[in-house]
C-alpha positions in Angstrom: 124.1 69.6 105.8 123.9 71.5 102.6 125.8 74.5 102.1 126.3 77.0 99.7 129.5 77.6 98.0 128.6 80.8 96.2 125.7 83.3 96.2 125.0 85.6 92.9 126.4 88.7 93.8 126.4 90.7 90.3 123.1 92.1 88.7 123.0 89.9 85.7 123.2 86.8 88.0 120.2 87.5 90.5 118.5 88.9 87.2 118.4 85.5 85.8 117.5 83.4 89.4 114.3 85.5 89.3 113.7 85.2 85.4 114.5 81.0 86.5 111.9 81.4 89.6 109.4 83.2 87.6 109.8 80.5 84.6 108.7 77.9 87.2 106.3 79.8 88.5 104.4 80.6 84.7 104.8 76.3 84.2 102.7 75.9 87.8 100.0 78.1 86.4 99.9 75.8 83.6 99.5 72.9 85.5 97.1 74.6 87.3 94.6 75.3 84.5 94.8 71.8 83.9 93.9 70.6 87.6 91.0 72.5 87.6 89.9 69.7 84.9 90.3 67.0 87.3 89.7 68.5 90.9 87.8 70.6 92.5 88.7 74.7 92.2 89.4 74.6 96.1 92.3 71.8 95.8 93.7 72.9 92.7 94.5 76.4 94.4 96.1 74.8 97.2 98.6 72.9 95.2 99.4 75.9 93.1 100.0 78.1 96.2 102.1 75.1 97.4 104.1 74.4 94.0 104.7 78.0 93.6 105.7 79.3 97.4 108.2 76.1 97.1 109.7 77.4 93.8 110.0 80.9 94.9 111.7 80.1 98.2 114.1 77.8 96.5 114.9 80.8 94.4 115.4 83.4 96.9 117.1 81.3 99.4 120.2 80.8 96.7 120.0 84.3 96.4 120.1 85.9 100.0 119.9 89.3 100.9 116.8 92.0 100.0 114.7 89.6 97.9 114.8 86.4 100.8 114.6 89.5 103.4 111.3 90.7 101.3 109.5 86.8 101.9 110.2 87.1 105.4 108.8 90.0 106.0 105.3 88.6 103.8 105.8 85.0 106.0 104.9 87.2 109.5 101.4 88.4 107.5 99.6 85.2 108.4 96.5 86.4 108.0 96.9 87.9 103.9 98.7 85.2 103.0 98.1 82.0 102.0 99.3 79.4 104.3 101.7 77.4 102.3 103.6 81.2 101.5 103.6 81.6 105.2 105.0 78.1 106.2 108.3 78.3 103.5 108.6 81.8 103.6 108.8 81.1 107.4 112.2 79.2 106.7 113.7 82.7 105.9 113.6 83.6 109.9 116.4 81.5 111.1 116.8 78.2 109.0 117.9 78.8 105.3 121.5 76.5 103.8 124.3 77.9 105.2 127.9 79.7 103.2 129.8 76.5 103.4 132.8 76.7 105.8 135.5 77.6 103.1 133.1 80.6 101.9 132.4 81.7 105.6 136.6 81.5 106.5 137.2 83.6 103.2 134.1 86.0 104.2 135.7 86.7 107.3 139.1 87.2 106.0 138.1 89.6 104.0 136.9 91.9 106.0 139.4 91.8 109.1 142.4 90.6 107.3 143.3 87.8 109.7 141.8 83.8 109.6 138.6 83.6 112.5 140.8 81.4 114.5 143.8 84.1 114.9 141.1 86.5 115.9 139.0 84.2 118.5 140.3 81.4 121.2 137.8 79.1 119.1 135.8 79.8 116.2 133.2 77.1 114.7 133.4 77.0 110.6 130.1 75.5 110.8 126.9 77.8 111.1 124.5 78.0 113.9 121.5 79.1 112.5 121.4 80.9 108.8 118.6 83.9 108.0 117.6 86.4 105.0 121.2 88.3 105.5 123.6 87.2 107.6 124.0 83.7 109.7 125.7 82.7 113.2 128.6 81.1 114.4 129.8 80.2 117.6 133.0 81.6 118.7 135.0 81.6 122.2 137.5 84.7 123.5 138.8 84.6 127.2 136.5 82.1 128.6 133.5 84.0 127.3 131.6 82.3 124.6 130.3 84.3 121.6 128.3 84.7 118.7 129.6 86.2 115.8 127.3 87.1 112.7 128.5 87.3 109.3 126.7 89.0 106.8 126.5 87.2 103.4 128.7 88.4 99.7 127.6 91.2 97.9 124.1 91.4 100.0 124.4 95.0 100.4 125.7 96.2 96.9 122.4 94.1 95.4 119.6 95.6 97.5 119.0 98.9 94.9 118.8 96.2 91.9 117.2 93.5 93.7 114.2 95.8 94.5 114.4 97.5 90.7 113.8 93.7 89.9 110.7 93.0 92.3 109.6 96.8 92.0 107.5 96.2 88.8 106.0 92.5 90.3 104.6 94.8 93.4 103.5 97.3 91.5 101.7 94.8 89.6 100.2 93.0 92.7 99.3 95.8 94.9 97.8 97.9 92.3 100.0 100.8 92.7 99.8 104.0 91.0 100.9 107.6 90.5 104.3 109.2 90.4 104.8 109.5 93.9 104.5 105.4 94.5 108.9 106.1 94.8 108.1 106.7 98.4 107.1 103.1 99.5 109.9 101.5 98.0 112.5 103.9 99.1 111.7 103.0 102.4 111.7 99.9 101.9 115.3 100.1 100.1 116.5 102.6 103.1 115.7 99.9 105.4 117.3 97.5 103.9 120.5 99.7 103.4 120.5 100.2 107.1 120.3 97.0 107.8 123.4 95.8 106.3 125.6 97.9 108.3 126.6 96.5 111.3 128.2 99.3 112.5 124.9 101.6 112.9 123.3 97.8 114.3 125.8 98.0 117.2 124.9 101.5 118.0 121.2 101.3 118.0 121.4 97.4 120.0 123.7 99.4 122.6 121.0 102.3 122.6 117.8 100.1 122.8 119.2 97.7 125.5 120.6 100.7 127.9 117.1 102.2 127.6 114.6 99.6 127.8 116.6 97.6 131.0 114.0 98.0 133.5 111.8 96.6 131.6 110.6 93.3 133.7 111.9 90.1 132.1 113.5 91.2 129.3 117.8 90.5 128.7 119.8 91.7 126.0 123.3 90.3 124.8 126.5 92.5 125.2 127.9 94.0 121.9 131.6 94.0 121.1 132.8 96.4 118.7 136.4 95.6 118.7 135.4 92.0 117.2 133.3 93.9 114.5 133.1 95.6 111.4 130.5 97.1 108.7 129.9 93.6 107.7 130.7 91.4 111.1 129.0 91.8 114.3 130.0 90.3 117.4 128.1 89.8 120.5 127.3 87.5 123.8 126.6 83.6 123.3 122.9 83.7 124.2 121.7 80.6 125.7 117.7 79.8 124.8 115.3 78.3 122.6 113.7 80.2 120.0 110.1 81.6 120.6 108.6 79.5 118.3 110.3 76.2 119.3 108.9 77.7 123.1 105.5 78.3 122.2 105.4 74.7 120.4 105.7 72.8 123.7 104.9 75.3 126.2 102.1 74.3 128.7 102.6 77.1 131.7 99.9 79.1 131.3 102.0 81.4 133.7 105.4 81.5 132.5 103.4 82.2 128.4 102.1 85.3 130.5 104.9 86.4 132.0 106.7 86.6 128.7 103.4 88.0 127.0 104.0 91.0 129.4 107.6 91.5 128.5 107.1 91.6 124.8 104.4 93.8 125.1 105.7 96.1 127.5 108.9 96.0 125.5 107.2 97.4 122.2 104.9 100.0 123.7 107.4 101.5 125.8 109.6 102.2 122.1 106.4 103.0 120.6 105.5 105.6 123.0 108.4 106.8 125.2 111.4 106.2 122.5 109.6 106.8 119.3 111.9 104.3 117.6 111.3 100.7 117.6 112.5 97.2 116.9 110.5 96.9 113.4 111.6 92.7 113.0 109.5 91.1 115.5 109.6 87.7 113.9 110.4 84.4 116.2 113.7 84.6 115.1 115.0 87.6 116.8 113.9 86.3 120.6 114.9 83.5 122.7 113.3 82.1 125.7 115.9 81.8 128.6 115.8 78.8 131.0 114.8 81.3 133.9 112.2 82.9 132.0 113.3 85.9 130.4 112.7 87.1 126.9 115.7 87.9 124.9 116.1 90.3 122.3 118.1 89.7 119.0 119.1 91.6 116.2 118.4 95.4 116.3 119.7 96.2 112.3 116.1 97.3 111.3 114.6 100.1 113.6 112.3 102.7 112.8 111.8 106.1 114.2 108.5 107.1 114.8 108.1 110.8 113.7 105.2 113.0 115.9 104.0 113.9 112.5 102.8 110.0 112.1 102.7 108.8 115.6 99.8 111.6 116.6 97.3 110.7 114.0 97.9 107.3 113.9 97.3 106.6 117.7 94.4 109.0 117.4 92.5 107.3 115.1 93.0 103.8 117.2 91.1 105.4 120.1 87.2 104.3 120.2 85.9 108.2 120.2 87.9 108.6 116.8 86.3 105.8 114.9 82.9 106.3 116.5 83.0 110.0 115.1 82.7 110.1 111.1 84.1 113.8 110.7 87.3 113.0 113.2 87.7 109.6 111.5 87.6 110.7 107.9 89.9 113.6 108.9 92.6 111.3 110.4 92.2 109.2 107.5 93.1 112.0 104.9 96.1 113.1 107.3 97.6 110.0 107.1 97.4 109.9 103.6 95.2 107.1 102.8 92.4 109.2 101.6 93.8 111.1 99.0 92.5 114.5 97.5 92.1 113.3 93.9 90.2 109.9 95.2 86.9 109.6 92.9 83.7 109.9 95.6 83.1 105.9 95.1 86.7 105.3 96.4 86.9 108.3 99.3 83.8 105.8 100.4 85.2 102.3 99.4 88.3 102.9 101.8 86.5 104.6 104.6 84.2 101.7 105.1 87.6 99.5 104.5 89.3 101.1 107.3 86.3 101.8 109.7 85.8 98.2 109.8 89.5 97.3 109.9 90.3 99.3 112.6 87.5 98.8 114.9 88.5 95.2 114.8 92.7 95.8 114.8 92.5 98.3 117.5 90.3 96.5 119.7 93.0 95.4 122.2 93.7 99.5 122.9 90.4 99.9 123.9 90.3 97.4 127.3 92.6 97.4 129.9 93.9 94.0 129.6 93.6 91.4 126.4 93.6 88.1 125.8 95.7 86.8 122.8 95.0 83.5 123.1 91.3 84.4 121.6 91.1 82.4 118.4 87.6 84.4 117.6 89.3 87.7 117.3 92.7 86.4 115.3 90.1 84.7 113.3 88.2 87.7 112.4 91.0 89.4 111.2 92.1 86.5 109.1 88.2 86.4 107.4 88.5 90.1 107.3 92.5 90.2 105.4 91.0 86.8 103.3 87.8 88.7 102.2 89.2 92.2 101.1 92.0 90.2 99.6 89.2 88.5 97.0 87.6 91.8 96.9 87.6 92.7 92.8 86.5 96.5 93.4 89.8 97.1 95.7 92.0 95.3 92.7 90.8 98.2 90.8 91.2 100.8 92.7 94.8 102.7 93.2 96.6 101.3 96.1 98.9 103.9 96.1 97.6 105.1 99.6 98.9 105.6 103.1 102.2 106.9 104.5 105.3 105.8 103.7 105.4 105.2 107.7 102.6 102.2 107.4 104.9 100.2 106.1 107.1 99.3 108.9 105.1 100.5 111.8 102.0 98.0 110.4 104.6 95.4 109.9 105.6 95.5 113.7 102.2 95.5 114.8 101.3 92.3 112.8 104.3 90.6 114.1 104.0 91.4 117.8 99.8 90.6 117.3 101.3 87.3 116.2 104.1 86.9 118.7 101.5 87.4 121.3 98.9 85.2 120.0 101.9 82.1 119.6 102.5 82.6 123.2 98.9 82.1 124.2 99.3 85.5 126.8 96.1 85.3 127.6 95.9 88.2 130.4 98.3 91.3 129.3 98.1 94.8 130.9 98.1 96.8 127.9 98.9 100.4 129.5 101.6 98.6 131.6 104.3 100.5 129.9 103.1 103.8 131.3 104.3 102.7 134.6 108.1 101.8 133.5 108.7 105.4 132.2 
């Protein structure tokens, strides 16, 4: 297996793995132009995407941290991203090179002063699975076997710089403008912060798992904060398959609803009892047991749903809100993506963009039970994120719209929407949660 004996930790040396990605990247378009000579528009495209999403990958993978953590987050938009993006990016979720053993012992060392082996009965050197910030080892203490996560070098001192590096790029590509734009990517950078710090992870896994245990077929792992630090986490050996490996070989049509239910269930009960949810709902972060049960990983990036955000935004998802222009356009401007110095031709443009996104999005709130196994409806929304994404008159237009909030609550409900529709649930109570309060 490869591994990676160092990771650019200092500004100047992540500077110059993007300036190395993006010199690769300028040399594909090049190619490109002149594949357009000898094939068709259509095939040229796709090996551009693909020689470009492999470059960038390789790129970000050596670096770790905020900028690999940025492509996973893009890999669970399948349906505004081209697919080859999607399928590396992808890799970013649990399967990147590993620290080599010698990297991962002096990690570890570093932080608790002692070698793994003094601390644990048993400690394996070699990782489990590697992701975007940290990767797994299996470890064993008093019979118990566990799983300790180590968070890669200089990770957390890079995320600021890492994102003053992309900052200018997504700017660029999501035609952001005006002074207050700052918002978007301190979130973003807050996040990120927050994730890094195992400390605040422990307490909000030990929060989430105590309140959401009655949930039906749903298991959490036990947290151990004597084995942990800022940087080191330590919890229960979970035994499963990832949901992804699950969902490729799955034929119960039972045991995919079942689990459908959990998830779901899981995520509106956060959404609308806590007002803080699990904001990572990739297929990395959940595990199939062998009796069933869907378990939860990883609770470092949570975000709290303020009233403020959470009233308007499930207002406008109800049927009598986009069926009535005045309410609809008044929701729209309260959550900040009409603005007040929008030109007339835009305060239109994004209306009819968001009417028609949102009476497609929303349409699972608006039946008692949903089928996401229906290919028509996750195919709509693909044409629909495809067309606007070709669409010149939104490239000109200021993006610069929408609460800060968007960003991570729209991320969860594109991953669960996805999560769903891998496990084929095909009959899900959608108001289910309102009876586990």
């Amino acid at each position: 297996m490869i591994t990676l004996d160092k990771i650019p930790t200092t500004k100047i040396e992540r500077a110059s793995k993007l300036l190395q990605t993006g010199a690769k990247v300028g040399i594909n378009y090049l190619k490109y132009y002149g594949d357009k000579i000898t094939s068709t528009e259509e095939e040229a495209k796709e090996k551009l995407n693909q020689s470009n999403a492999g470059d960038i990958y390789d790129g970000l993978k050596e670096m770790r941290g905020s900028a690999l953590k940025v492509a996973q987050m893009l890999s669970m938009d399948k349906s505004f991203l081209p697919k080859a993006y999607v399928e590396k990016f992808s890799l970013a979720q649990f399967s990147v090179p590993p620290l080599s053993p010698a990297l991962v012992v002096k990690t570890f060392t570093k932080y608790f002063g002692m070698h793994p082996n003094k601390m644990f009965d048993k400690f394996n050197t070699q990782s489990i699975n590697a992701a975007s910030i940290g990767q797994v080892h299996q470890a064993e203490k008093d019979g118990k076997k566990l799983a300790v996560k180590i968070q890669y070098p200089g990770v957390a001192e890079s995320i600021s710089s890492d994102l003053a590096l992309v900052k200018p790029i997504a700017i660029k590509m999501f035609n952001i403008k005006g002074k207050d734009s700052d918002k978007y990517f301190k979130e973003v950078e807050d996040k990120l912060i927050e994730e890094t710090n195992y400390i605040n992870e422990i307490k909000q896994s030990k929060e989430i798992a105590e309140s959401c245990a009655h949930i039906p077929n749903l298991k959490f792992p036990k947290y151990y904060s004597q084995y942990s630090t800022e940087r080191i986490i330590t919890m229960d050996w979970m035994n499963g398959v990832h949901l992804s490996e699950f969902t490729a070989v799955n034929t119960n049509q039972e045991l995919a609803n079942q689990l459908g239910q959990a998830l779901w269930d899981f995520y509106m009960y956060q959404m609308h009892v806590l007002k803080k949810v699990h904001a990572d709902p990739h297929p990395g972060n959940f595990l199939i047991s062998e009796n069933g049960e869907l378990i939860v990983l990883d609770f470092g990036c949570m975000k709290v749903v303020p009233e403020s955000f959470y009233v308007p935004y499930f207002e406008l998802a109800k049927p009598e809100s986009i069926q009535n222009p005045k309410i609809f356009k008044e929701k729209l401007y309260e959550l900040e993506i009409l603005r007040p110095d929008d030109s007339p031709q835009e305060v239109l443009f994004f209306y009819d963009m968001f009417h028609e996104m949102l009476s497609l999005f929303t349409q699972p709130f608006h039946k008692e039970t949903f089928d996401f196994s229906d290919t028509q409806f996750f195919g709509e929304i693909a044409a629909l994120g495809e067309r606007y994404a070709k669409n010149s008159e939104l490239r000109n237009m200021n993006g610069n719209r929408g609460s800060k909030h968007f960003i991570y609550i729209n991320r969860t409900f594109f991953g669960l929407y996805n999560l769903m529709h891998d496990l084929k649930a095909n009959h899900i109570s959608i108001n289910r949660f309102i009876t586990l309060k």
